[in-house]
N, C-alpha and C positions, 0 to 999 in steps of 0.2 A: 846336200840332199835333205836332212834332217830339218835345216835352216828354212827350205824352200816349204818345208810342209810344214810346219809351225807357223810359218807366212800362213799361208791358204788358210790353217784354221783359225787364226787369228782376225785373217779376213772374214771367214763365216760366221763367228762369234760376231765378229761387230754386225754384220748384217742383219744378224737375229736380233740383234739388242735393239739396232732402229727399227726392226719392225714389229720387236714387242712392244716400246714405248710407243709410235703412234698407235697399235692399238690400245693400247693402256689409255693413250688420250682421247681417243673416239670413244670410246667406252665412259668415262669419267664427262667429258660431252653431252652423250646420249643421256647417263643419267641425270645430270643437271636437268637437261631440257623435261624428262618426265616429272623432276619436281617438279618445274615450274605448271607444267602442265596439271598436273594434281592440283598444285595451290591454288589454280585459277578455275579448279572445277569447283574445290573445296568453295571459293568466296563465292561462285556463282548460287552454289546450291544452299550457302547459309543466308546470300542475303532473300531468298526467297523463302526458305524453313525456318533458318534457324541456326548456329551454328552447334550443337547437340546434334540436330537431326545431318547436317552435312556431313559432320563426322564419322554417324554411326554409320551411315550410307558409304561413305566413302571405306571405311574399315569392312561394314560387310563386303563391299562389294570383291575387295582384295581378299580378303579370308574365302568368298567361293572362288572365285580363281582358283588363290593357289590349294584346295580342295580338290578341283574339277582337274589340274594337271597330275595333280596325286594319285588321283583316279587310274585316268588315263595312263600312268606309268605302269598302277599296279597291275593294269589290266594283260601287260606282255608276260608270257607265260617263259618263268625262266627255261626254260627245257628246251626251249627251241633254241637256244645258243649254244646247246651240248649237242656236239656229231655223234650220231649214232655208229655204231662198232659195224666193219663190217668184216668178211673174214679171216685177212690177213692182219688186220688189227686182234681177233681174238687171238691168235696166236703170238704177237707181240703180247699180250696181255698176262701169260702166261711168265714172263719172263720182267715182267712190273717190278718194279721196287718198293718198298714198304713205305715209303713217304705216298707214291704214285696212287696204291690201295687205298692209304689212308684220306688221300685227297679223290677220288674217287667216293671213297663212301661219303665223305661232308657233300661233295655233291648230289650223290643220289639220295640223302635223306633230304638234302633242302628241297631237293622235285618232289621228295613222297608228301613234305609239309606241307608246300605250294598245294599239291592236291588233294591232301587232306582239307585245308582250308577255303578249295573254290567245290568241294562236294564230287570229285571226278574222281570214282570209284573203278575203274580202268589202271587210271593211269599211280594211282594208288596202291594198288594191287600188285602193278609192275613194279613202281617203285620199292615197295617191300622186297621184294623177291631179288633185284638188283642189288640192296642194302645184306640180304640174305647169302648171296654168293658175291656178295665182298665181305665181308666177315667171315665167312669159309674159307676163303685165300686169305686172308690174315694168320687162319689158324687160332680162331676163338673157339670156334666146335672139338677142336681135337684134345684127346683124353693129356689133363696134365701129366708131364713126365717124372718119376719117382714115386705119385701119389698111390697109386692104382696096385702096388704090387704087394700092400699086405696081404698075407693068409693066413687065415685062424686057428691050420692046423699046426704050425708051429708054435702055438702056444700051449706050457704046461700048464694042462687043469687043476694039478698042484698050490700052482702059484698066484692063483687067481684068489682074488680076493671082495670078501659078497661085502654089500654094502653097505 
């Protein structure tokens, strides 16, 4: 029985392997062919510029590219990949684990940054406040224990001494 499944996976492994390697080599492929592609823009455009001006062209024109995809990434608002709670979750919530809080609040402050930095004063606002009642379920707010219980009237005015 055991024999039989170590076959199968053994079988599956190799199957992955030849289908990483072709793509490894369709890949390794394609990009050949985009050099060549480049190098034959490059010599088009130097022998009519110059090869300085081919260059820079060629260089700017990849630097806005990869600019303009930069862009476009930044522009997905992380927060939409976070499920909003709904009631049978807040009540699982209560019952969270301290790692779970803790990864909770790294999330909610990276949405409050997120919209600190596109100006979205809403969602900022929430975000504080989410950040705000996860540190409360941590138990940051609550009075440290031991600290809180001196009182002044047990000491003798006797023994006090000025300074």
């Amino acid at each position: 029985m055991i024999d039989q499944l170590t076959d199968i996976l053994v079988d599956q492994a190799k199957a992955a392997a030849r289908k990483g390697a072709a793509f490894a080599a369709i890949a390794v492929v394609m990009l050949i062919g985009a050099g060549f592609l480049l190098a034959a823009v490059y010599m088009a455009i130097a022998a009519s510029f110059g090869a300085i001006a081919a260059a820079m062209a060629i260089g700017g024109t990849m630097v806005t590219l990869g600019l303009v995809a930069l862009a476009v990434m930044l522009q997905r608002d992380p927060g939409d990949a976070v499920d909003h709670a709904s009631a049978d979750e807040h009540a699982a919530q209560a019952r969270k684990s301290e790692d779970d809080m803790l990864f909770d609040l790294l999330v909610h402050s990276a949405m409050t940054g997120y919209a600190t930095g596109q100006g979205n004063k809403p969602r900022m606002q929430s975000g504080f406040d989410q950040m705000i009642t996860d540190l409360g379920a941590l138990g940051v707010f609550d009075p440290p224990k031991g600290r809180m219980k001196t009182d002044q009237s047990q000491e003798d005015p006797d023994t006090k001494m000025a300074g």
